[in-house]
C-alpha positions in Angstrom: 0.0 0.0 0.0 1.3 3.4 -0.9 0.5 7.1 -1.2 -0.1 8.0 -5.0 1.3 11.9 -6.2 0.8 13.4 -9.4 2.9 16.8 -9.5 2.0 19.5 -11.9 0.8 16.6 -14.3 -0.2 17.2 -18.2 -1.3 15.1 -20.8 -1.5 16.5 -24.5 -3.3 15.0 -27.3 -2.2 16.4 -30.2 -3.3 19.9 -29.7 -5.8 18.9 -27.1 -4.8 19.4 -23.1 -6.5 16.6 -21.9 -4.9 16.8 -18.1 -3.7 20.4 -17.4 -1.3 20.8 -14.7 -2.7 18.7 -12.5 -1.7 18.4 -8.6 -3.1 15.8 -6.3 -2.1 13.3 -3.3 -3.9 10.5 -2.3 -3.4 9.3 1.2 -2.2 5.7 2.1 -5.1 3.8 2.3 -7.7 6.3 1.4 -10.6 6.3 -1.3 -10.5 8.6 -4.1 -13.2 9.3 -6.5 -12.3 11.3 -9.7 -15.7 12.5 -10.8 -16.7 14.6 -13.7 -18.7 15.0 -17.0 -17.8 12.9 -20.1 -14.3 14.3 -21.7 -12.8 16.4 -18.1 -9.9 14.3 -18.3 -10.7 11.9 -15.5 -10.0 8.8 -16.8 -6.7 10.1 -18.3 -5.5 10.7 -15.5 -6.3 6.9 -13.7 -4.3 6.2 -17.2 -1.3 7.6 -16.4 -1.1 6.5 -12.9 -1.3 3.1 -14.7 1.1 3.6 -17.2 -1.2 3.4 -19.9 -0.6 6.9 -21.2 3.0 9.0 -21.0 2.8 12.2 -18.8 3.7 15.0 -21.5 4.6 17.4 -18.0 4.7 16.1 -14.8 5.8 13.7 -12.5 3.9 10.6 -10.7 4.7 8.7 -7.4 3.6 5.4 -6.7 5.0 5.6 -2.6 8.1 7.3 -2.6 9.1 6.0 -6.0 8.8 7.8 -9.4 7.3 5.9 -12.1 7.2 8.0 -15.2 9.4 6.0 -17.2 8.3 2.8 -15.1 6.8 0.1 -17.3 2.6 -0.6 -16.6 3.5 -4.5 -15.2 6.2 -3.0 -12.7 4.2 -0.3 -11.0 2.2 -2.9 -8.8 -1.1 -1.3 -9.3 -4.3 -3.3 -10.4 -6.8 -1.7 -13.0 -10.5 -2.4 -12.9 -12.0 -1.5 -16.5 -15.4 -0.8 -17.5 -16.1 -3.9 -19.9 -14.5 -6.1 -17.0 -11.9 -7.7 -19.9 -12.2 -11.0 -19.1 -10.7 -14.0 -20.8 -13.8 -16.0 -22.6 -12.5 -19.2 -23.1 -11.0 -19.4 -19.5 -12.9 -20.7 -16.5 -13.3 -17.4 -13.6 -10.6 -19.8 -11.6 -8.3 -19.2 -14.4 -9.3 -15.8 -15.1 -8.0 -14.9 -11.7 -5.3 -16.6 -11.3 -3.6 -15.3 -14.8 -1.3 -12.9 -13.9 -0.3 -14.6 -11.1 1.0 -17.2 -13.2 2.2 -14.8 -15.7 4.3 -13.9 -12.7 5.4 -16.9 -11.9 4.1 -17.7 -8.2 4.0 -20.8 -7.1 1.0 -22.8 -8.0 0.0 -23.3 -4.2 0.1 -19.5 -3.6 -1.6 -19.2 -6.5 -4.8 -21.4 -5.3 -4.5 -19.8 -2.1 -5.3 -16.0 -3.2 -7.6 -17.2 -5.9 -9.4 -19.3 -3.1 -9.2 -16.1 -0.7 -10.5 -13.7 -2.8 -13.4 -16.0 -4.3 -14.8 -16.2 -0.5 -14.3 -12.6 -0.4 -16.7 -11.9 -3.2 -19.3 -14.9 -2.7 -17.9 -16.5 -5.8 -16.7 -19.5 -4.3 -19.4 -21.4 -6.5 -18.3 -20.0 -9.8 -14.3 -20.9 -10.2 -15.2 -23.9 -12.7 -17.8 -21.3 -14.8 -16.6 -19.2 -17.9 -17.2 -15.7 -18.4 -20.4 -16.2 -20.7 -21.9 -18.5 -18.1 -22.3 -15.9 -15.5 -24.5 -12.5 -14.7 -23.1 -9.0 -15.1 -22.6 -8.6 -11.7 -21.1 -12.1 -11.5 -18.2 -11.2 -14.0 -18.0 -7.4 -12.7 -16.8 -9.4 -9.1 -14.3 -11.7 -11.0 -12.8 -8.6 -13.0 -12.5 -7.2 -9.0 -11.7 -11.0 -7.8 -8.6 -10.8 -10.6 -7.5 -7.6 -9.2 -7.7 -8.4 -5.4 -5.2 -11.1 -5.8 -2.3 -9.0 -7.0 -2.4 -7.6 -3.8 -1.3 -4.7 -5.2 -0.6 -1.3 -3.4 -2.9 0.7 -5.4 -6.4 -0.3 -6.9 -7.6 1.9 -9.7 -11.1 1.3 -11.1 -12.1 2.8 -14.2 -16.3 2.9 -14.2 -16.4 -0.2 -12.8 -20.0 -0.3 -12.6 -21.7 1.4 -15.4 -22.7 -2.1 -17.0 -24.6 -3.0 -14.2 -28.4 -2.2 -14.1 -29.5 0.5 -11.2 -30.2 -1.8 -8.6 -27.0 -4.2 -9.0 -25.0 -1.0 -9.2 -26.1 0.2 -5.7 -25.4 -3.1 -4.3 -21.9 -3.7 -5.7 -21.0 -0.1 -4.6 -21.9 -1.2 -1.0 -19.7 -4.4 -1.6 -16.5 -2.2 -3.0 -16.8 0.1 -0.4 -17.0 -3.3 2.1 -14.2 -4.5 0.2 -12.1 -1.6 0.7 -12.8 -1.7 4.2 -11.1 -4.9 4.6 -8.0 -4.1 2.7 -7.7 -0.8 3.0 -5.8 -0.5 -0.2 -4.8 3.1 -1.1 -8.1 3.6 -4.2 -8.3 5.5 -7.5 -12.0 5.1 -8.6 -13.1 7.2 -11.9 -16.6 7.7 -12.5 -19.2 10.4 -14.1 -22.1 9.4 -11.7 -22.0 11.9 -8.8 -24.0 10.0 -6.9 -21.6 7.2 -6.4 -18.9 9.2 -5.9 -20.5 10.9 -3.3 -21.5 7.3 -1.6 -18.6 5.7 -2.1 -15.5 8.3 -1.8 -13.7 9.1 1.2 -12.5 12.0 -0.5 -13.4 13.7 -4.0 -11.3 15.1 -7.1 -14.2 17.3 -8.9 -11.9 17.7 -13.0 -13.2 20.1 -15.9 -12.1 20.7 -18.8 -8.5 19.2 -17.3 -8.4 20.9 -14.8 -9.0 19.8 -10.7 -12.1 22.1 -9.8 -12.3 21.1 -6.0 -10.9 18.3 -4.0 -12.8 17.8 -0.5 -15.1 15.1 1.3 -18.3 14.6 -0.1 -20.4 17.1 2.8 -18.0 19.5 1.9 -18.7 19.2 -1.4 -22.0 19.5 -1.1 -22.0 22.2 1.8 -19.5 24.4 0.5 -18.8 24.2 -3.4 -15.6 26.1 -4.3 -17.5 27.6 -8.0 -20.7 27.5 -10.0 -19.7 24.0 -11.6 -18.9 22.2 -8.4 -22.2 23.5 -6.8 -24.5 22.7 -10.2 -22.7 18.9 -10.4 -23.1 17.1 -7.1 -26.4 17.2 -5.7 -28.7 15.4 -7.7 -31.6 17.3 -8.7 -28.7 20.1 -9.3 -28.9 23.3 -7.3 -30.8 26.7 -8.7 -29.1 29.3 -10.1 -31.3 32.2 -10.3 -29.5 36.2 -11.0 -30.1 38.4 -8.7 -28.6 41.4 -6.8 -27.5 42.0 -3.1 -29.8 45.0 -2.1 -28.9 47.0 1.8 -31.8 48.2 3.5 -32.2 49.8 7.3 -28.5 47.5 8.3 -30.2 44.4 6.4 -29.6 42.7 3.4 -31.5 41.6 0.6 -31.1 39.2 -2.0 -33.2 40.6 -4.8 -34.5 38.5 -7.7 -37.2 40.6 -8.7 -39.9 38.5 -8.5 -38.6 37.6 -4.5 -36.7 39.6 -2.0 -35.1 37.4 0.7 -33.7 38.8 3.7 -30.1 37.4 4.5 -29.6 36.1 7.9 -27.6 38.3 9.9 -24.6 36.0 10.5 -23.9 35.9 6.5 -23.8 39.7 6.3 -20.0 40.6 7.2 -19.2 38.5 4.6 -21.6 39.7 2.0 -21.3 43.6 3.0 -19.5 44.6 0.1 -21.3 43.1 -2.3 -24.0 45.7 -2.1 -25.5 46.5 -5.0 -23.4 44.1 -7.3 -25.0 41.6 -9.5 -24.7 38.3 -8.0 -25.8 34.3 -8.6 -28.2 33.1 -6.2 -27.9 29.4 -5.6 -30.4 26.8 -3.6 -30.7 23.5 -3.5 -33.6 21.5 -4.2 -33.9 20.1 -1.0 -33.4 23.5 0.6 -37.1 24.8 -0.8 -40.5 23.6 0.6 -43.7 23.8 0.7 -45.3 26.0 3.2 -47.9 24.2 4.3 -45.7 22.0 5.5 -42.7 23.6 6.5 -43.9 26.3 9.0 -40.3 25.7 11.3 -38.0 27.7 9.0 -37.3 30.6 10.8 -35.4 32.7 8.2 -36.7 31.9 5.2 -38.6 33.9 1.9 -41.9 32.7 0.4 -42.3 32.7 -3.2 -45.2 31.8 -4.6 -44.6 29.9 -8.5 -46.6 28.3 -10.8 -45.8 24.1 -11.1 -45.4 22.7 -14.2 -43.8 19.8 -13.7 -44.9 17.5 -10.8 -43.1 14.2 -9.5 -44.2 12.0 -7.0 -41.2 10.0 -5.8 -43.1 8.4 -3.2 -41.0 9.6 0.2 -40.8 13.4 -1.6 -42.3 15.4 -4.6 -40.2 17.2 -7.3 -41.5 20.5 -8.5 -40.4 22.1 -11.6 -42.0 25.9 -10.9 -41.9 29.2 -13.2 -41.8 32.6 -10.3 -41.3 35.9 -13.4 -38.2 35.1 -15.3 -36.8 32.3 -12.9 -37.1 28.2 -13.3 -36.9 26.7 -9.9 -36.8 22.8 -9.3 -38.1 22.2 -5.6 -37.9 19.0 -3.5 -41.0 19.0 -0.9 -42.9 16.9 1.3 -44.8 13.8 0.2 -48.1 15.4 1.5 -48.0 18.8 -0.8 -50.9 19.7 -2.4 -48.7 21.1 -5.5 -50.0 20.2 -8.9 -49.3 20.6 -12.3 -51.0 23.8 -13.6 -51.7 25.4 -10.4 -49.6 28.0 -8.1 -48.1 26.9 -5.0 -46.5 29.1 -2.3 -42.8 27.7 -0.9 -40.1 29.0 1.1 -36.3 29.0 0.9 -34.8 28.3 3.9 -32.0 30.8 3.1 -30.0 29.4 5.8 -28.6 27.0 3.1 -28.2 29.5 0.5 -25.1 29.7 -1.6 -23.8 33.2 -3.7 -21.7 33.6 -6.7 -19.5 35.9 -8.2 -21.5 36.6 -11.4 -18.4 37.0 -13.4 -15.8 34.5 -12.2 -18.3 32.2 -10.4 -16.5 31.3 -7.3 -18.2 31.4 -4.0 -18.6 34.2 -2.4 -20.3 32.4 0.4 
């Protein structure tokens, strides 16, 4: 097990910048999700940890050691893929045992891991069973089963569970993160699904464009987004954005959005003071807006009263897609709301868990 350090790291394609000077340690032992839309250069990245890809700036540490110009098979890291890669025409015993043997262990060590991690997984039943014989989620824990017995001292998992259906996914991201409990192997895990990597990281690399927006545990994620794009990504639905302007008043302050005017607790206003009368994004969670009727506790918060013209029942919560002037608001309230499609509804934003923007180089202001 080791720490894994990528200094001032780029990766060019041709005259794309696929990784732009990126800086990042992972702890010993820890779990790390990479997270990010399709094409932020998160999986280029897990690449050149692996050796798969050359570093065009940069250097990486595996440990203490420098690996740049160390080959893939020497780095002692184990790669789960997407499409799980396994051999066909082997049997799963074989399947995990291959680069073991390719390694030349002896064959009694061999068995042993193989055996080991099979009763890890629950696959004890499947060693004699080729690939094609078995269930997705079968072969996704044989491509983790071939992995486990490297015993590596880094695991890096490329979207390990995007072939899985919903339901298998969430259970075999409660098996990894069991998984990585026991070994506490130092993790790489890349994935687009911000859910998961908000369940399963310990800590969280949030990449654009190349470039490491935020790295932080998943509440702070959540609670304190560093920029517009962190705050819009992880939260599932995403967090309102709605312009508006910070407006003083008798030693309050205001955030105006014309249609509403929400008075900012007084604990947020040394830090919003000199944003009077600047333009400014306005940012709530879902979550974070309710219905009246059924939310009379919020002390501090601003009713708003929106037409619905979405409405979701989810069973344990409703989503409400509302129209308030010029602003498009997605609200997550309480089973029992009245709302419905085509009517008005009156919420309030509990502006205790409101978020602000610089409008021009969206970081957080607060």
């Amino acid at each position: 097990m080791a720490k894994v350090l990528l200094e001032q790291v780029s990766k060019q394609f041709g005259t794309v910048v696929a990784v732009n000077s990126v800086t990042l340690e992972i702890p010993d032992k820890q779990f790390t999700v990479l997270v990010g839309p399709s094409g932020c250069g998160k999986t280029t990245c897990l690449r050149l940890v692996a050796g798969l890809e050359e570093a065009s700036a940069g250097n990486i540490y595996i440990g203490e050691r420098l690996v740049n110009d160390v080959a893939p098979k020497d780095r002692d890291i184990a790669m789960v893929f997407q499409n799980y890669a396994l051999y066909p025409h082997m049997s799963v015993y074989d399947n995990m045992a291959f680069g073991l043997r390719l390694r030349k262990y002896p064959r009694a060590e061999i068995d042993r891991r193989v055996k080991e991690a099979a009763e890890m997984l629950g696959i004890q039943e499947l060693l004699a069973r080729k690939p094609k014989q078995l269930s997705g989620g079968q072969r996704q824990r044989v491509a983790l089963g071939r992995a486990i017995v490297r015993e590596p001292q880094v695991f890096l998992m490329d979207e390990p569970l995007s072939n899985l259906d919903a339901k298998l996914r969430v259970q075999t991201r409660a098996e990894i993160k069991k998984l990585h409990a026991r070994l506490q192997t130092t993790t790489i895990y890349v994935t687009h699904d911000q859910v998961e990597a908000m369940t399963m990281g310990d800590r969280i690399v949030v990449m654009k464009d190349g470039l490491v927006q935020q790295v932080d545990s998943p509440l702070n994620l959540y609670e304190k987004p560093a920029n517009l794009f962190v705050a819009g990504f992880i939260g599932s639905p995403a967090m309102n954005f709605l312009e508006a302007k910070l407006a003083r008043q008798d030693g309050k302050m205001f955030v105006d959005g014309g249609v509403f005017r929400a008075e900012i607790p007084q604990a947020y206003i040394p830090k919003l003071s000199s944003w009077a009368g600047r333009p400014v994004i306005f940012g709530i969670r879902p979550e974070d807006i309710h219905d009246r009727a059924f939310h009379t506790e919020v002390k501090e918060g601003a009713a708003l009263r929106a037409e619905v013209d979405v409405h979701e029942p989810l069973g344990s919560d409703i989503i409400l897609y509302l129209t308030a002037g010029e602003h498009s608001i997605v609200a997550r309230v309480d089973a029992r709301s009245q709302a419905r499609m085509g009517q008005s509804t009156e919420v309030v934003i509990d502006m205790h868990k409101m978020h602000i923007f610089n409008a021009d180089t969206h970081e957080a202001i607060l």
